[in-house]
C-alpha positions in Angstrom: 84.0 84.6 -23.1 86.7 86.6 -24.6 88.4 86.6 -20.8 88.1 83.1 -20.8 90.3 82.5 -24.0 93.0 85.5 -22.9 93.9 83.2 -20.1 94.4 80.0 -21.9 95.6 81.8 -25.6 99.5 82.1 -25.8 102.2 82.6 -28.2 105.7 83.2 -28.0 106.4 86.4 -29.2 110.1 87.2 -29.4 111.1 84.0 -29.0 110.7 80.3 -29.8 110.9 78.7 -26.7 107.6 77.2 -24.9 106.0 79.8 -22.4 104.4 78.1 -19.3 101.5 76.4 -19.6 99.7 79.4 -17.3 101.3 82.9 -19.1 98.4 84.5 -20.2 99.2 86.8 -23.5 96.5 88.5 -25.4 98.1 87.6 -28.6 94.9 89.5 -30.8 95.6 92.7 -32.2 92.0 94.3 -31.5 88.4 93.5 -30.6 88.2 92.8 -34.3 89.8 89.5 -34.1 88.1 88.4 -31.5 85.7 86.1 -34.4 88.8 84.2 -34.8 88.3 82.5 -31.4 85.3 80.5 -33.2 88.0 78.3 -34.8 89.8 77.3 -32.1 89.3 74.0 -30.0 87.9 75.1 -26.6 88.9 71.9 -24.9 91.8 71.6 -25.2 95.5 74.0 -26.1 94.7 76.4 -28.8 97.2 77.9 -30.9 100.2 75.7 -29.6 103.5 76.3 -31.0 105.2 74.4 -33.0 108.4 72.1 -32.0 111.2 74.1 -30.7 113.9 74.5 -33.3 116.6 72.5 -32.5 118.8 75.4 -34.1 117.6 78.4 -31.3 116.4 75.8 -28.6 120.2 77.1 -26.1 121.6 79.5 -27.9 120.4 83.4 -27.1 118.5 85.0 -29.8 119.5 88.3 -31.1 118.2 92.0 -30.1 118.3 93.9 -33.1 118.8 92.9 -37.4 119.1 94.8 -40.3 118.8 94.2 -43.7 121.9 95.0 -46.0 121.4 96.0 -48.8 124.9 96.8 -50.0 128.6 96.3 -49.1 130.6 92.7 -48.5 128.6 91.7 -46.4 124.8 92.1 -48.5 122.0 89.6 -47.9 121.2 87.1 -50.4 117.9 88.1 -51.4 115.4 85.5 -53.4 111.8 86.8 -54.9 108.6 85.4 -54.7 106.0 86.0 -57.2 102.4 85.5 -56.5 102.3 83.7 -60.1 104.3 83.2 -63.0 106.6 85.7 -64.5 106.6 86.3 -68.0 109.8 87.1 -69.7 108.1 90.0 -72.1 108.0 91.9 -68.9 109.7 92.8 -65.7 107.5 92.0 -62.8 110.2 92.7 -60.1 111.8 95.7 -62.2 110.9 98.3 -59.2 112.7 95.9 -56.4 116.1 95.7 -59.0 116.4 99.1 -58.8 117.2 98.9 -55.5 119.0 95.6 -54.8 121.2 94.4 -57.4 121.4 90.9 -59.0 118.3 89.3 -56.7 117.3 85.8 -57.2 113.9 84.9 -58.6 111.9 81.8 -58.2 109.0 80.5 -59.9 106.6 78.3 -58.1 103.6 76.7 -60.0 101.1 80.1 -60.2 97.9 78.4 -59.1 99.8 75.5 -56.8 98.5 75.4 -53.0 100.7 77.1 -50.5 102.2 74.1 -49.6 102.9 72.7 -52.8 104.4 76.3 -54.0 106.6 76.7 -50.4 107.9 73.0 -51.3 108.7 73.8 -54.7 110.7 77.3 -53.8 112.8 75.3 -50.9 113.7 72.8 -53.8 114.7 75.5 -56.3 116.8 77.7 -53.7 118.4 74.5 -52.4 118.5 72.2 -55.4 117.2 68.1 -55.5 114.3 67.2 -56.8 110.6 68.3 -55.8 109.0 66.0 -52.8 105.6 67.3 -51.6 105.7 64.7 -49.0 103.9 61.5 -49.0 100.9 61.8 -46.2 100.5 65.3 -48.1 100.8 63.6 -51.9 98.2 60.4 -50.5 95.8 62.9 -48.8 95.4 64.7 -52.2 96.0 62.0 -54.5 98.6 63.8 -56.8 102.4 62.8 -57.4 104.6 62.6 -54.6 107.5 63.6 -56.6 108.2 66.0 -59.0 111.1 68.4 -61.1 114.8 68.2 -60.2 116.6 71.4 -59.7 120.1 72.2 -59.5 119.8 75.0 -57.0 120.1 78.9 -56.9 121.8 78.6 -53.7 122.7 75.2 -52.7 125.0 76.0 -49.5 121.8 77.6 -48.7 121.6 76.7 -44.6 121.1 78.3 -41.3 124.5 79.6 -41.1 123.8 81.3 -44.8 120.2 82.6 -44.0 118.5 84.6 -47.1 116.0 87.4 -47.1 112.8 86.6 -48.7 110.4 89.2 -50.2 107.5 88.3 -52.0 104.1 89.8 -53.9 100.7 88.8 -53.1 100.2 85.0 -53.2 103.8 84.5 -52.4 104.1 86.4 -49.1 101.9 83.8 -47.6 104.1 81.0 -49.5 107.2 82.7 -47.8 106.0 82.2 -44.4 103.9 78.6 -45.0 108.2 77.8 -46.4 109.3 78.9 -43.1 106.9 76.7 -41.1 108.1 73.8 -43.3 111.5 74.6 -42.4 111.3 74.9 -38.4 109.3 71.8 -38.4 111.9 69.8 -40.3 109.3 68.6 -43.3 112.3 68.1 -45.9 114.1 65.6 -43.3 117.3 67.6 -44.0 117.9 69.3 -40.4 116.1 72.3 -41.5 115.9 75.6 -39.5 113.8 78.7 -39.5 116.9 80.7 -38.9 117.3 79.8 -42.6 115.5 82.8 -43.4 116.8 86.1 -42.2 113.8 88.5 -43.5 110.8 88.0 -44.7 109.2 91.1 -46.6 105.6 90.9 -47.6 103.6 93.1 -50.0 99.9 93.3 -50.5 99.5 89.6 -48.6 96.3 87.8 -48.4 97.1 86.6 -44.7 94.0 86.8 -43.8 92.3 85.4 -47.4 90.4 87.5 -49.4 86.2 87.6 -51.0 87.6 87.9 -54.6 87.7 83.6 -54.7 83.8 84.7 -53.2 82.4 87.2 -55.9 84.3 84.9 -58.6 82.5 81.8 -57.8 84.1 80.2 -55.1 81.6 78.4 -52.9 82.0 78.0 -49.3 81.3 74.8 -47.3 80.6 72.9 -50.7 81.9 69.6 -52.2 81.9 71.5 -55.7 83.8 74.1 -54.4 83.4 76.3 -57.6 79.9 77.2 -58.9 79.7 75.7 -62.8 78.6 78.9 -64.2 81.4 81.5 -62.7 84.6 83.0 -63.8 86.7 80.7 -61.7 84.6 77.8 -63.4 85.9 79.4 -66.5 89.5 79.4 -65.4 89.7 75.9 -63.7 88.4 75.0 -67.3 91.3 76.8 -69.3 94.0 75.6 -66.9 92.6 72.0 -67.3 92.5 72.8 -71.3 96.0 74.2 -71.6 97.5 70.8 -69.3 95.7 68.7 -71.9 97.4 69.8 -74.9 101.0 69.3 -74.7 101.6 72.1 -77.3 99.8 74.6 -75.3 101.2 73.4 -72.1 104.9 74.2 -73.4 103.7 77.5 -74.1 102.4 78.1 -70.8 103.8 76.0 -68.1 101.7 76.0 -65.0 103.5 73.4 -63.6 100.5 71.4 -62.4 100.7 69.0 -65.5 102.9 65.9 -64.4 102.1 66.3 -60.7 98.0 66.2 -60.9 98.3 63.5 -64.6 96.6 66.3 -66.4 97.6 65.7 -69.7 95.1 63.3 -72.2 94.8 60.1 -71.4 96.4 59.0 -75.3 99.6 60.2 -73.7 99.4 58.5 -70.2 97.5 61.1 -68.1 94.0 60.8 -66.9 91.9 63.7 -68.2 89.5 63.3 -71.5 88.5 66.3 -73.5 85.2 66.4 -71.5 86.5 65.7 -68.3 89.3 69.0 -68.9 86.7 71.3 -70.5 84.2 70.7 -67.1 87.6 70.7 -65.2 86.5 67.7 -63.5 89.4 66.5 -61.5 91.3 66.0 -58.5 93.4 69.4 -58.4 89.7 71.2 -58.4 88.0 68.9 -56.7 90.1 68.3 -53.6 91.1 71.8 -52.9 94.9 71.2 -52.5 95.0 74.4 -54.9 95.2 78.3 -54.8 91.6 78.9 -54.6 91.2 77.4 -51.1 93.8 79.1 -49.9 92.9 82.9 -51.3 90.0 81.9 -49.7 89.3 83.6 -46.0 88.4 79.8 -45.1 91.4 78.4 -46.4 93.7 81.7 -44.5 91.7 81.0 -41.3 92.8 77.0 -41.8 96.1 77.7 -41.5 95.9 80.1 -38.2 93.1 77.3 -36.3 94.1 74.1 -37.8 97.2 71.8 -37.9 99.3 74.6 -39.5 100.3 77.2 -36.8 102.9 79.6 -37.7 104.7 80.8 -35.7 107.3 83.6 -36.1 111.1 82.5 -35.7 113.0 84.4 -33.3 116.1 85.0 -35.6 114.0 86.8 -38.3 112.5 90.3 -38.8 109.4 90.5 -40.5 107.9 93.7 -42.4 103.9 93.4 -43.7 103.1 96.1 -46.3 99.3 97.3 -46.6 98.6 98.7 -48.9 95.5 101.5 -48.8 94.6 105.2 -50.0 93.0 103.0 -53.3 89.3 103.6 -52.0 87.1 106.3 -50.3 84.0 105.5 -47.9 80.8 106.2 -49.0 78.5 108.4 -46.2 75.2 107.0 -47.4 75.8 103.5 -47.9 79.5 103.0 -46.2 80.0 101.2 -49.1 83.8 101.7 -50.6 84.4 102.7 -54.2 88.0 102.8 -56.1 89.7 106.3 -56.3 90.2 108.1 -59.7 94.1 107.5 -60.3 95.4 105.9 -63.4 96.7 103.0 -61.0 93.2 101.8 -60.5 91.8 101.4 -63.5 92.2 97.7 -64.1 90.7 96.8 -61.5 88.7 99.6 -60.8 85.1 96.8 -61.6 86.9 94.7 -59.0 87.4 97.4 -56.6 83.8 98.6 -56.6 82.2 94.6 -56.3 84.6 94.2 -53.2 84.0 97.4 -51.6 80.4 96.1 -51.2 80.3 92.6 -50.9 78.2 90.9 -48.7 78.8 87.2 -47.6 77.8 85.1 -44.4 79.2 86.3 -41.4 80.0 82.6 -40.4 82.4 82.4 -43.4 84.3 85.2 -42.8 84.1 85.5 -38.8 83.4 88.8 -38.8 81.4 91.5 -40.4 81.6 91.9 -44.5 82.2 95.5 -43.9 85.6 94.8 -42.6 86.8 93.5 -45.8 85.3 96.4 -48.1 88.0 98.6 -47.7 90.1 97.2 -50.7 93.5 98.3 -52.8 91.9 96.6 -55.9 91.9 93.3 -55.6 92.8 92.5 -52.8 90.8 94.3 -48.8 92.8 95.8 -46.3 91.6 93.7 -43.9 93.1 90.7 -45.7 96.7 91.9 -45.3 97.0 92.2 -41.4 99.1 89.6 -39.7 97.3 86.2 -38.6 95.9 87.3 -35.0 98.2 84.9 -33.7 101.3 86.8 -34.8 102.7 89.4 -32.4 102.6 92.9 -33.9 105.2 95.3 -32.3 104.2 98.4 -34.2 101.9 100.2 -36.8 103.8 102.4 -38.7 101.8 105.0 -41.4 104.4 105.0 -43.6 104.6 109.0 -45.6 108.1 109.3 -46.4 111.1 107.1 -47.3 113.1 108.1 -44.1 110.8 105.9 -42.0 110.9 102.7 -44.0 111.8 100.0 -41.7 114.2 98.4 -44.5 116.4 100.8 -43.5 116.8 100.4 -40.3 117.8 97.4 -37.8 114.9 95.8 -36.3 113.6 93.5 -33.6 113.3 89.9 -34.7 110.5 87.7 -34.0 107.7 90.6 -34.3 106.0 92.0 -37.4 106.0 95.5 -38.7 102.9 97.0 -40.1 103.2 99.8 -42.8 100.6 101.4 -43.7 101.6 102.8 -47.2 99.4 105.1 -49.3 101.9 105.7 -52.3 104.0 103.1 -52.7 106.2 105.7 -54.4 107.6 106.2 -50.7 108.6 103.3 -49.7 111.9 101.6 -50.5 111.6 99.0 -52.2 108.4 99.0 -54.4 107.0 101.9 -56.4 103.5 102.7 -57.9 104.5 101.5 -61.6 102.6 99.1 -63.0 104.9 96.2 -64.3 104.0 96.6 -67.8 105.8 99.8 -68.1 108.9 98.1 -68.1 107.7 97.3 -72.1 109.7 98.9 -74.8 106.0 99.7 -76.5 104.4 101.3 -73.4 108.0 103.5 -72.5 107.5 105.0 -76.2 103.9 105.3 -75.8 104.5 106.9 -72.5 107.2 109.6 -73.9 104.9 111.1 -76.7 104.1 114.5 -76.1 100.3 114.3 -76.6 100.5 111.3 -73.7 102.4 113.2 -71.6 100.1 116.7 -72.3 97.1 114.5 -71.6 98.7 113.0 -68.4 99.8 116.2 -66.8 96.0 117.5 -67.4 94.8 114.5 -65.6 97.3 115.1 -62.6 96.6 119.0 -62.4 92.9 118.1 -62.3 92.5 114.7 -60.7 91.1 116.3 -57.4 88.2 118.3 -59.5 87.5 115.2 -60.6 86.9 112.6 -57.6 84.7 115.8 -55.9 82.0 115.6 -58.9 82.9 111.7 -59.0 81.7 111.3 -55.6 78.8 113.5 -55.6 77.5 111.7 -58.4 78.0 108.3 -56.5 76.6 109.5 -53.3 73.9 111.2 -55.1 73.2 108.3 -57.0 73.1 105.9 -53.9 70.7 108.7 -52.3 68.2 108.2 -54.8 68.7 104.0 -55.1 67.7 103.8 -51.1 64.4 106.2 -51.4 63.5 104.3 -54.3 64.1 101.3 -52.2 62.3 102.9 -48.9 59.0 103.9 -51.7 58.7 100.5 -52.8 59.2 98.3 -49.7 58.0 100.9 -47.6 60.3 100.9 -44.6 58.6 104.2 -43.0 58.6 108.0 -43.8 61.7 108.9 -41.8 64.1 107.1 -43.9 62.6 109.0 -46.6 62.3 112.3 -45.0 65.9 111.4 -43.5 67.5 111.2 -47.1 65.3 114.3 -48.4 66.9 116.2 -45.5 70.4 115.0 -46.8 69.9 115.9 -49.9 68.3 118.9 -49.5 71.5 119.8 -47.2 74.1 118.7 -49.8 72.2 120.2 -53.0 72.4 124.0 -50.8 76.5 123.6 -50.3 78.2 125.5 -53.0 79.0 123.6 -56.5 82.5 125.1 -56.8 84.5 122.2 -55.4 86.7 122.5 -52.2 87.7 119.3 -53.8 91.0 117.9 -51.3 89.2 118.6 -47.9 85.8 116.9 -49.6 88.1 113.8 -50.5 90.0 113.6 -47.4 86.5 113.6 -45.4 86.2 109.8 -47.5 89.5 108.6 -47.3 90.4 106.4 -44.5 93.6 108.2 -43.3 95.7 105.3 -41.4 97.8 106.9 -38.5 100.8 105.0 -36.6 100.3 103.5 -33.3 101.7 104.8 -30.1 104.8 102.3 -30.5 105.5 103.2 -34.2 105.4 107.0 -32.9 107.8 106.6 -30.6 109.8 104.7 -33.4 109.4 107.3 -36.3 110.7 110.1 -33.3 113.2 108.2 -32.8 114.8 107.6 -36.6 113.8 111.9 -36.6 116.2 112.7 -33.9 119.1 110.2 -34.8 118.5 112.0 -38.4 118.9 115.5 -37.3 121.7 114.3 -34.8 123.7 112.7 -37.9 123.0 115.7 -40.1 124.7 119.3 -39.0 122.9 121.2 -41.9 119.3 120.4 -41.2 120.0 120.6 -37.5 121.1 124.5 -38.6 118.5 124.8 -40.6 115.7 124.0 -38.6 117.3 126.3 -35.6 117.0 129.0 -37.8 113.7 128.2 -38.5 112.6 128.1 -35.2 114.7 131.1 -34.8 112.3 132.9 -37.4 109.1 131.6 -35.6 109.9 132.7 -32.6 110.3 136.3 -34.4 107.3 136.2 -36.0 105.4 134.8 -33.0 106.7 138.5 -31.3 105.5 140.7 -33.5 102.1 138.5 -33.8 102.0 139.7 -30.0 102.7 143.0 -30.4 99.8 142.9 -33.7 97.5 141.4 -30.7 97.8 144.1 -28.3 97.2 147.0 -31.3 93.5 144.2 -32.5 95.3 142.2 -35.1 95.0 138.4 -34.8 97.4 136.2 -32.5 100.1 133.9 -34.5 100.2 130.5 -32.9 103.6 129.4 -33.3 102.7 126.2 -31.4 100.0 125.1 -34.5 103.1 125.6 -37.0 105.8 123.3 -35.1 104.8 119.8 -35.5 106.9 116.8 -34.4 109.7 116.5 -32.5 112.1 118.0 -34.1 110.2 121.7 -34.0 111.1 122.4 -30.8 110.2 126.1 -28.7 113.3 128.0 -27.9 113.9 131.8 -27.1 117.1 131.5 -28.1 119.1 129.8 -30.6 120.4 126.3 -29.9 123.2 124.4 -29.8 123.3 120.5 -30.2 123.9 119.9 -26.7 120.6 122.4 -25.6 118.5 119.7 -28.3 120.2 116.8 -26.8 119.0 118.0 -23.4 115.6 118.6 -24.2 114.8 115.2 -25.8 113.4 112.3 -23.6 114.8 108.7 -23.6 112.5 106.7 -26.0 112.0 104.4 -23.1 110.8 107.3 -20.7 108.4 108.8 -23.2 107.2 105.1 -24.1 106.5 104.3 -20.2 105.1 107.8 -19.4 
């Protein structure tokens, strides 16, 4: 079956021109997409492009792009939140530090993709807000909305931007960028008006929060009465009815769905806002359908098929290192680190949520790996979307914002600590608070916090012996009373038995590592990272001296570890010391030419 579907499944990878009808791409990452093909119309042409931009259609595409950051020629760069930013706090105060004076927007925070992606194009461009009129009948909501003068009004494809958005809005980024290829604001529209799109933490995929919340799949009520989201829907509806609390917090949702009380022209009553009974959570044109892995997988199978523009680069990144894997259950549960205890409950629900497999398409177990809120399986490209390379991103120098990149293609990093990437850092937002920096600068905070540090790994080992120990005894209890047969028992004894014999004084970092899903770079992203090494020692005399003396001294060493061999001592491996390609064996010291000589063409290496 899955054959059958590689023969007629194509999508244009670097460029947005129409393939033939015949050129058979497997456009799925791995076998772990393959569920996806349950969506798709086996008929007829699945996953067809959209119209060809009239913009790109003769002219030839570009090879390389880079963002720039700096100089006369920087990119205009525009931010998109995944809700509403306060003004008590700095939401995008990690991103200033590195690009200065960026544009924010501020799309309704729990809008619909589509109504959000309209709302940004009008608030970039300027005119007033028009969610189209098939979209606005279909829904039953206004068709038109506020007027804005524009943060960039000569905003067109000669004068692309660079997008980067949080959450929620890295999916409305790319749902703005379908809108603009296919022409929906009728003003000759391109997708080569975005230059970059840069995407953190993205539901692309959806997510099981909307799920453990109290979103309901396949239902007419969509939201379960007695749930948190019930709750929410409730508050939202509350806050839209009374026009004091609605200037205080402005979802934007009020004129567009007639949400105010009916005394001053709208349609809700008290009741009818306090049961949220209307047609913004009713009809699903709103952010919970599209969290949703339903709503994500709508977008890839149904009318709405993305594809990427062959003018823009495209960086996705996923975030992980937040949980560790459970050997008894295979459950996940959130790491101890200060950055996870808001939404350390969260993490622990997700990591072992179970829903029907013909929701999701695939097994639960691939979205319990989580950052928090959100899985790890949520953030990967749509399966549609060509991915060049994997990259596991462990130091700053291989950040793809620095570097110029192939359009058309996405780049997956992998990040662990967002403390090493470029452009976002671990901080929470609320830092940025006059309060919390004074609170942070005490000296009984900061002895506290560097006790925590110093023991942190002491205190996930007995963390997740408890845990594991604890889930031990949960499953024979379960085995004893619904009697599932002695060797599950006797299985678990034998574990325990095993675990309880090992030592109690913690070899705490390898005991964590065992549980910590390390995420490595594929072959591609390899090559790539050996590359940027290279042109990084090439550019730089001093380390290139530096690690020739270093290599210099192993060589040495790795001499007189022979001569300890022949007399019984133990043989130094020089070869288990030198790792990557810049630690390169030499019996002699090298010049820059000798290094030049010895590295192969990426091309070669990539082939081979």
């Amino acid at each position: 079956m899955f054959q059958y579907f590689q023969n007629k499944i194509w999508s244009p990878q670097t460029s947005p021109k129409l393939q033939p009808e015949d050129a058979p791409i497997d456009v799925y990452q791995d076998e772990s997409d393959i569920p996806y093909l349950a969506e798709v119309d086996q008929g007829g042409t699945v996953y067809r492009a959209m119209p060809v931009d009239p913009y790109t259609q003769d002219e030839q595409l570009p090879k390389e792009v880079q963002f720039n950051l700096d100089g006369e020629n920087q990119d205009k760069v525009v931010l998109v939140p995944g809700g509403k930013t306060w003004t008590i706090v700095d939401y995008w105060s990690d991103v200033r530090d590195v690009i200065e004076d960026p544009l924010v927007v501020s799309p309704s925070s729990f809008g619909s993709v589509h109504d959000r992606a309209v709302e940004i194009f009008y608030q970039i461009k300027g005119g007033q807000v028009d969610y189209g009129s098939d979209h606005s009948h279909q829904f039953g909501h206004k068709q038109l909305g506020v007027t804005y003068e524009g943060l960039i009004p000569d905003w067109s494809p000669e004068n692309p931007i660079v997008l980067i958005g949080k959450g929620y809005g890295a999916t409305t980024i790319l749902h703005l960028q379908h809108l603009l290829s296919t022409n929906f604001f009728g003003q000759q529209t391109s997708g080569k008006m975005i230059k970059g799109v840069i995407c953190l933490s993205a539901p692309h995929r959806g997510s099981t929060l909307p799920y453990y919340l109290g979103f309901e799949s396949g239902s007419k009520r969509i939201v379960h009465p007695l749930s948190l989201l019930q709750l929410l829907l409730s508050l939202i509806h509350l806050i839209c009815y009374f026009a004091c609390l609605s200037r205080l917090f402005d979802f934007q949702l009020r004129d567009q769905w007639n949400l105010s009380s009916k005394s001053e022209g709208g349609e809700q009553s008290l009741w009818s806002a306090i049961t949220a009974r209307s047609k913004f959570s009713r009809l699903g044109d709103n952010f919970l359908l599209d969290w949703s892995a339903e709503g994500a997988r709508k977008r890839y199978a149904g009318d709405v098929r993305h594809q990427l523009d062959g003018h823009c680069f495209y960086i996705n990144y996923i975030t992980t290192g937040y949980s560790w894997i459970s050997r008894i259950t295979g459950h996940y549960w959130p790491r101890l680190s200060w950055e996870n205890l808001s939404t350390a409950f969260l993490s622990a629900r997700l990591g072992q949520l179970k829903l029907d497999e013909q929701v999701l398409r695939t097994s639960s177990s691939n979205f319990w790996q989580n950052d928090g809120v959100l899985p790890v399986y949520s953030q990967l490209p749509p399966p549609h979307q060509h991915v060049l390379m994997n990259i596991s991103l462990d130091d700053e120098t291989y950040d793809p914002v620095k570097r110029e990149l192939q359009p058309g293609v996405w780049y997956n990093v992998y990040v662990e600590d967002r403390k090493k990437t470029l452009l976002f850092n671990n901080d929470p937002f609320l830092t940025s608070l006059p309060l919390i920096e004074d609170i942070l600068k005490l000296s009984c905070v900061k002895r506290v916090n560097e006790f925590l540090s110093a023991n942190t790994e002491n205190f996930e080992y007995y963390y997740i012996r408890g845990v594991e120990t604890s889930e031990r005894l949960m499953m024979m209890i379960m085995n004893k009373l619904f009697v599932h047969g002695a060797g599950d028992i006797n299985k678990h004894l034998a574990e325990m038995t095993y675990f309880s014999s090992k030592s109690a004084s913690p070899s705490s970092s390898s005991y964590i590592s065992q549980r910590v899903v390390k995420r490595s770079s594929d072959k591609a992203g390899l090559e790539w990272i050996n590359k940027i090494e290279t042109i990084e020692l090439m550019n730089s005399p001093t380390r290139l001296i530096y690690w020739m003396n270093q290599m210099q001294k192993m060589r040495t060493n790795s001499e007189d570890a022979d001569v300890d061999e022949k007399n019984g001592g133990t043989l130094f491996s020089s070869s288990s010391t030198m790792q990557g390609s810049m630690f390169l064996h030499s019996r002699r010291k090298m010049t820059t030419d000798d290094y030049k000589a010895t590295m192969i063409p990426t091309e070669k290496r990539y082939i081979s």
